[in-house]
C-alpha angles and dihedrals in degrees: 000000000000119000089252101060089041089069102041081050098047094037083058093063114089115251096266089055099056086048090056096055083040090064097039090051094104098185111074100217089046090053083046091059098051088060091060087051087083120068085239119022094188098101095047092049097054091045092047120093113264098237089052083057104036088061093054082051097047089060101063107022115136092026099086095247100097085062087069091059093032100084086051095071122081127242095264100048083058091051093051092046090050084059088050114035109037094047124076121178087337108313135104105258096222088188093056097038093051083049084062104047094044085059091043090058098061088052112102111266107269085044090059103035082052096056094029082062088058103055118077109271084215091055099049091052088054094059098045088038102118097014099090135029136204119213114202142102100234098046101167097047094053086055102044091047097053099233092119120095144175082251096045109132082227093072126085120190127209094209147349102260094058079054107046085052097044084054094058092038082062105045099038085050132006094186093047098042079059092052086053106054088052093054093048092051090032101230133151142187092292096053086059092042090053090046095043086057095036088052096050083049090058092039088056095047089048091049089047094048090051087042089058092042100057091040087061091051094054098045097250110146099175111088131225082247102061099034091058088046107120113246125222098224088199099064088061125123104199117171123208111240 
């Protein structure tokens, strides 16, 4: 039967029908290729089972083309596939989880912000932990004040595919893409609190030492210092002239 009448044939069954040759459909590229057979796929893959689904998706993770299915399933059918797909005996499968995000990444940017949400924040940071390095001083605060990038000159990546997802991770969510980063490095609310004082102590040393500096060009001997000490105005010996 050509490919046309296929689908005028398969678009006439009800809903509940198509799902049912769906399902029966054994081979997963064969069962790919009857959701196409609808203008838009998107119902029939949120009302397909996940496992029905799961098994389209497997064949072509870490090419690119899931991504093209991906956006189709609901929230909840993601989240049932990340249970199912990024733990083995027990343990997070780092292999299977970076495959998906490197999918997810490809995804338009409230696709992605939508799934990413729905996988652990904490999960996500193991599995970038190690790829990536900051380099400053005042880590936290670069994080909490937003200065900091996937195209900051400060991080060094280990290798493309921690930045390519760091790149969607930003521009699918700013706020989220911050969480992160304080997962990966494990900070928390202390450690910015440590590093803002630390960074107005060394302000203020940098400022003294230009103050000084400047003092020494003009001639000026007497420090800040001594000129803001409190004098006791009875110790004084002041002679009348």
């Amino acid at each position: 039967m050509p490919i046309e009448e296929a689908e005028l044939v398969f678009q006439g069954y009800p809903t509940n029908k198509q799902l049912e040759i769906i399902s029966a459909t054994r081979d997963p590229r064969k069962r790919e290729e009857l959701y196409y057979f609808v203008p838009d796929c998107t119902e029939l893959i949120q009302l397909s089972s996940t496992e029905d689904v799961l098994q389209i998706l497997s064949t072509s993770l870490g090419t690119g083309y899931a991504s093209i299915l991906i956006p189709c399933l609901s929230s909840d059918q993601f989240e049932e596939m990340m249970d199912i797909v990024i733990w083995k005996n027990g343990e997070l499968d780092q292999k299977s989880l970076d495959i998906w995000l490197f999918e997810l990444s490809l995804c338009d940017d409230e696709d992605l912000s939508r799934f990413l949400h729905r996988i652990d924040i904490g999960i996500l940071a193991s599995m970038l932990r190690g790829r990536f390095e900051i380099n400053s001083e005042f880590l936290a605060l670069m994080i909490e004040s937003g200065t900091i990038d996937p195209s900051s000159k400060e991080i060094q990546f280990k290798d493309d595919r921690s930045k390519h997802i760091l790149d969607a991770v930003w521009a699918a969510d700013e706020n989220l893409f911050t969480r992160l980063l304080y997962e990966v490095f494990e900070l928390d609310k202390e450690e910015l609190t440590s590093e803002f004082d630390a960074s107005l102590e060394k302000a203020k040393e940098e400022r003294d030492q230009r103050v000084e500096v400047r003092d020494r060009q003009m001639g000026i001997q007497v420090t800040e210092e001594q000129i803001l000490q409190t004098v006791d105005l009875k110790k004084l010996d002041l002679k009348d002239r």
